[in-house]
C-alpha positions in Angstrom: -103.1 -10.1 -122.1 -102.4 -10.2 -118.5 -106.1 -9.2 -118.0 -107.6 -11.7 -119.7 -105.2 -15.0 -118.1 -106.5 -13.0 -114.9 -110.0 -13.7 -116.3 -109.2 -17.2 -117.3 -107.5 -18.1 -113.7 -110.3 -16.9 -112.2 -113.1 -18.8 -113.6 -110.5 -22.1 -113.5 -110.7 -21.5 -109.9 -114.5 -21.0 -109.7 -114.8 -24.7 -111.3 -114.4 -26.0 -107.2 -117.2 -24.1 -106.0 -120.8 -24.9 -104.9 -123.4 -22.9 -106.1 -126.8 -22.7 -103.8 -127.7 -26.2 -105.0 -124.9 -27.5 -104.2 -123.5 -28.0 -107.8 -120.1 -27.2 -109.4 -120.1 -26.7 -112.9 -118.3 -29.7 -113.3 -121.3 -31.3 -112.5 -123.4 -29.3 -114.1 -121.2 -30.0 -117.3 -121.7 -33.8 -116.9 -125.2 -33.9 -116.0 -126.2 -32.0 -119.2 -123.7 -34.1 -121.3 -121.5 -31.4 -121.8 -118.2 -33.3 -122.9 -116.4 -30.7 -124.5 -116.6 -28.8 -121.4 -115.8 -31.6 -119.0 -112.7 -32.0 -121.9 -111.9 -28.6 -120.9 -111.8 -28.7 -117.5 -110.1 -32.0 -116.9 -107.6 -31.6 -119.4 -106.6 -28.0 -118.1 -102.9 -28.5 -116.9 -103.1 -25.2 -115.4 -106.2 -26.7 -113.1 -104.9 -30.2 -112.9 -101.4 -28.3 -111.1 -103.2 -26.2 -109.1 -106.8 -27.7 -107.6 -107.0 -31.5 -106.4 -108.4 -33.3 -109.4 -110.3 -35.3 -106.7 -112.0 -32.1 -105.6 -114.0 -32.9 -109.1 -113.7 -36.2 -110.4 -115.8 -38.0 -107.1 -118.6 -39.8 -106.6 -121.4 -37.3 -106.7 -120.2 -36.5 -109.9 -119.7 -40.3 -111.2 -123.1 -41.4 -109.9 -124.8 -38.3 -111.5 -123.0 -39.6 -115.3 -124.3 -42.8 -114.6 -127.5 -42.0 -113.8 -128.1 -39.5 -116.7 -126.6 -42.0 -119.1 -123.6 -39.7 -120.5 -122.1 -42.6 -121.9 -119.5 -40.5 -123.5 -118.5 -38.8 -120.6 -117.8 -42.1 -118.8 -116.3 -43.3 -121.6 -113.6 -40.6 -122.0 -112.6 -41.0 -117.8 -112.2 -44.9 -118.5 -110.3 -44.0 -121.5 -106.7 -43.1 -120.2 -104.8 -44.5 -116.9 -104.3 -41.8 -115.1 -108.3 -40.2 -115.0 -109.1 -43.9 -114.5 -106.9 -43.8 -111.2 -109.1 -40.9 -110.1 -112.2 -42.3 -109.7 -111.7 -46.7 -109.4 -112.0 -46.6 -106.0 -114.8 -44.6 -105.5 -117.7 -45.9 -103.6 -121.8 -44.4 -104.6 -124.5 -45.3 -102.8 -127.7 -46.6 -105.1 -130.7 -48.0 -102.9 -129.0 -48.1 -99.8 -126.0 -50.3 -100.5 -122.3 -49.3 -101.7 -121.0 -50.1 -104.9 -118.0 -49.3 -106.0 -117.8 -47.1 -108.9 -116.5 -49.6 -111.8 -118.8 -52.4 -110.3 -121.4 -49.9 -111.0 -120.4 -48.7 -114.6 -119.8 -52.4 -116.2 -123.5 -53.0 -114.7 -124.5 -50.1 -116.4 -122.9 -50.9 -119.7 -124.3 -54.4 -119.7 -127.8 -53.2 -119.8 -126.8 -51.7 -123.7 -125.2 -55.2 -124.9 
């Protein structure tokens, strides 16, 4: 047992780093619409004690689940306070002006009413 929360910790850990693209696979997860995964990691108590939730949830990630659409992704940060708090003041960049995260979302939901 000890071997395999080793193997567990491990990987958990790994979730903060860059591979040679400059990717975690956090982002990874979102981009390919993974939610389960992104479930996974977020909701890891283990993680969210040890690594900076920030280090994740920011705006790289955000603007890359906007841009490829994963609604449900998006959906399931706006959908409780505290992963809300994480990202409503983040700014992304989109054609050379700042928007802020949520200014950016709603516009993004509109287009689908």
């Amino acid at each position: 047992i000890e071997k395999i929360f080793s193997v567990f910790f491990k990987a958990l850990r790994r979730i903060t780093e860059n591979n040679r693209h400059g990717k975690t696979p956090f982002d990874i997860a979102i981009e390919k619409g993974q939610l389960k995964c992104v479930k996974h990691i977020v909701l890891s108590s283990w993680l969210e004690a040890n690594i900076d939730m920030r280090a994740l949830i920011d705006a790289e990630s955000m603007k890359n689940a906007i841009e490829k659409e994963q609604i449900d992704i998006l959906t399931f940060f706006v959908s409780e306070p505290k992963r809300f708090a994480y990202f409503i003041h983040l700014l992304i960049e989109h054609k050379q002006r700042y928007f802020n995260l949520v200014e950016k979302f709603l516009f993004f939901l509109l287009r689908y009413l």
